[in-house]
Every structure is written in C-alpha cells, then in structure tokens.
C-alpha positions in Angstrom: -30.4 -169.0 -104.4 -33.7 -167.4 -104.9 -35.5 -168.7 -108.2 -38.3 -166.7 -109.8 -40.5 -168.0 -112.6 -43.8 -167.9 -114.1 -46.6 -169.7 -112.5 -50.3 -170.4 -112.5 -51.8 -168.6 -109.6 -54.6 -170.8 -109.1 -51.8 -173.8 -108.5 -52.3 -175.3 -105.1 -48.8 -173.9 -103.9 -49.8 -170.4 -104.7 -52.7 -171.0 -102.9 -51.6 -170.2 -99.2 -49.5 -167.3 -99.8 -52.2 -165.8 -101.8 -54.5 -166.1 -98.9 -51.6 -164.8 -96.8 -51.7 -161.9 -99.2 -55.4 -160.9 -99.0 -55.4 -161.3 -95.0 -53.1 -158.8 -94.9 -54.6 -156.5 -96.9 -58.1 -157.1 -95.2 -56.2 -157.0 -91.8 -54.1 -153.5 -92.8 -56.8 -152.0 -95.2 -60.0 -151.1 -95.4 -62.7 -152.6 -98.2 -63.3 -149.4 -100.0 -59.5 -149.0 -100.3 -58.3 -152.7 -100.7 -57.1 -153.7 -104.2 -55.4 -157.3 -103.6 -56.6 -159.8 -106.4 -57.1 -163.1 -105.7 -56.0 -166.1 -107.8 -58.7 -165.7 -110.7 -57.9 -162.4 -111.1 -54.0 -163.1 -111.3 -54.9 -165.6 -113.7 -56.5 -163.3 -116.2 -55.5 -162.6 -119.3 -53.7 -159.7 -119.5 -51.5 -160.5 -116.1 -48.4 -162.4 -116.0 -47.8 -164.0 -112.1 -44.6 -165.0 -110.8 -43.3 -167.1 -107.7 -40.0 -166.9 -106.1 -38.8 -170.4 -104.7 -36.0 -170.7 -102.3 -35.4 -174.6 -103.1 -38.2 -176.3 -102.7 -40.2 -173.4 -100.7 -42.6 -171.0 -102.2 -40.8 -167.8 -101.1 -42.6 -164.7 -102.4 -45.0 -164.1 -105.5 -45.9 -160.7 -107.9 -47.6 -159.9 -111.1 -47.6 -157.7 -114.1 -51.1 -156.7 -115.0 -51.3 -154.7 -118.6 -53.1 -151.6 -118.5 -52.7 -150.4 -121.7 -50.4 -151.0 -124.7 -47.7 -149.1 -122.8 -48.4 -148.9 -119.1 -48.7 -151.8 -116.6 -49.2 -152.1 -113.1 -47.5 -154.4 -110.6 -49.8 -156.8 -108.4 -49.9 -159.0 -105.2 -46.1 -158.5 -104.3 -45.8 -160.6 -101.4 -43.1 -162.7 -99.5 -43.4 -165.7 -97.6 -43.1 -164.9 -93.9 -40.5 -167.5 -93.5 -38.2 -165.8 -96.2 -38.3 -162.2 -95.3 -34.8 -160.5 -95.7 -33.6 -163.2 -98.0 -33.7 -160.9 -101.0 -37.0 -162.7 -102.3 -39.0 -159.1 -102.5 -36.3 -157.8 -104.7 -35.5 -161.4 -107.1 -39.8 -160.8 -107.6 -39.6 -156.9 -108.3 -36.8 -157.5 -111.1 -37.9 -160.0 -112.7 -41.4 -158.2 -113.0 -39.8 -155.3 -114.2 -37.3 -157.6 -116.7 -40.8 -158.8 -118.0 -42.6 -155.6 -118.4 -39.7 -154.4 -120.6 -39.7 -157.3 -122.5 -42.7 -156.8 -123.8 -42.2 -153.0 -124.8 -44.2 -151.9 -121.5 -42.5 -147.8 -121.0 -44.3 -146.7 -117.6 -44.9 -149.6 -114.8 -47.1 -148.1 -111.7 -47.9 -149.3 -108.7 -51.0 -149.1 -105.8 -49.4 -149.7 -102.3 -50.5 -149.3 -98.6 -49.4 -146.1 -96.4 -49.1 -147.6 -92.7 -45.7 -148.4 -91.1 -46.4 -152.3 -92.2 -45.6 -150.9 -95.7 -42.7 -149.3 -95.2 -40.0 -152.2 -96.2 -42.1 -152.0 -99.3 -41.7 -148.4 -99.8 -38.0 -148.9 -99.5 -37.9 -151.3 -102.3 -39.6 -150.2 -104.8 -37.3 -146.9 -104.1 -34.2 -148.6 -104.4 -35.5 -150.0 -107.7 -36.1 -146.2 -108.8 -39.7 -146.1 -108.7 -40.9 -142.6 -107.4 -44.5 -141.3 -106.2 -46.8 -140.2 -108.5 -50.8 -139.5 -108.7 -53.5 -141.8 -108.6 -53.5 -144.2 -111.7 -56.2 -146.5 -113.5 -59.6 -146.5 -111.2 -57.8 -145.7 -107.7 -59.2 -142.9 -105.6 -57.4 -140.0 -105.7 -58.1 -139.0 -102.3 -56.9 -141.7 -100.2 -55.4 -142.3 -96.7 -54.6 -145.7 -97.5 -52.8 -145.9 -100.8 -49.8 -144.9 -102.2 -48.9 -144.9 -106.5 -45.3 -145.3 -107.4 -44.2 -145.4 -111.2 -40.7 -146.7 -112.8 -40.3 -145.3 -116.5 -38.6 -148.0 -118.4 -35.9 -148.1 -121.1 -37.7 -150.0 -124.2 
C-alpha cells in the first residue's frame, strides 16, 4: 500500500531521489530548457512537496507550486526507480491534485519533457484528464523540449 504525505524536501530521505530527479533532467534536457527545482526551491513558500512511501521506502515524490490565487503548477514528479509500475506516479499525482482543490486552486498546469523517456508520464497525466495546452508562467513558447498540460478542477 502506497502512502503519500507531506514532507520537507530538504529531509535527508528526500535527498537522493531529488538528485535522482535533477540527473535526469540534466541527462534528458538541456540547461536552457530544464526546469527541475532542487530541495530549496521545493521548500519555498508557496509549494507544498509530497513523498510516496511504500513501507519503509521512499517511493516517488511531487509538489504543488502556487502561481497565482487560482492557478498552480505541479513540480518534480518523480518515482523511485525501484518502484516503477507500482502505482506510486499515480498515488503522487492524486494526492497533488486532492491538495490543489483543497485549497480552491481551479486550473493546475504542468511543464514536462517531449522525448520517448517521458512518455509513461504523458500517459498519466492523460489518464488523470490533463490535456495540452500553451506555454504557461515564464516557459518558452517555442520549445523542442517541453510539453504544458492543464487539469481544470471542480472547486
């Protein structure tokens, strides 16, 4: 049983699966288009971090970052290479989304990466019902490398 929950992101468990998350995205990504946030970051203010454990292991991780009073963005979706297919990506995604609506967020986005590493990604955020859409927040417009998705919630 997959259990999600809020967390600190500078904790020392978060710790390697955040790395895990940047390398990817420095390994799949390049700088100019690369929009991973590291543990500070996730720790800010105006984002809410999550972890997924599966028992005592640190499955997967995600955030809710606030853009404005009614739009927020989901960040640093990752899971745990050692619990891929376990339903750990989709326990994060709903309880992001679960959170967002609770606290009266209507739109939730997302910025996501275009090659064929991405496409299990693509496929759940779909199933979810999040559709493509244009550029949101600061992200280039023109890019090879990223992909914006949006879910319009029920507040």
């Amino acid at each position: 049983m997959i259990e999600v929950r809020r967390d600190d992101p500078r904790s020392p468990a978060a710790a390697a699966l955040i790395a895990e998350h940047l390398a990817f995205a420095s390994a799949n990504t390049d700088a100019e288009f690369r929009f991973a946030l590291g543990a500070e970051k996730l720790a800010g203010p105006d984002t809410a971090f999550f972890t997924a454990w599966d028992g005592g292991a640190l499955a997967g991780m995600g955030a809710v970052k606030r853009l404005d009073t009614d739009h927020a963005e989901i960040k640093s979706m990752r899971t745990a290479d050692a619990h891929r297919r376990k339903g750990v990506g989709a326990a994060v995604l709903a309880a992001l989304i679960a959170h967002a609506a609770d606290e009266g967020i209507a739109r939730i986005s997302l910025e996501t990466g275009t090659d064929d590493d991405f496409i299990a990604a693509h496929a759940l955020y779909r199933r979810f019902g999040f559709v493509d859409c244009a550029a949101f927040a600061d992200y280039p417009a023109d890019s090879p490398y990223n992909r914006y998705m949006t879910l319009t919630l029920e507040v």
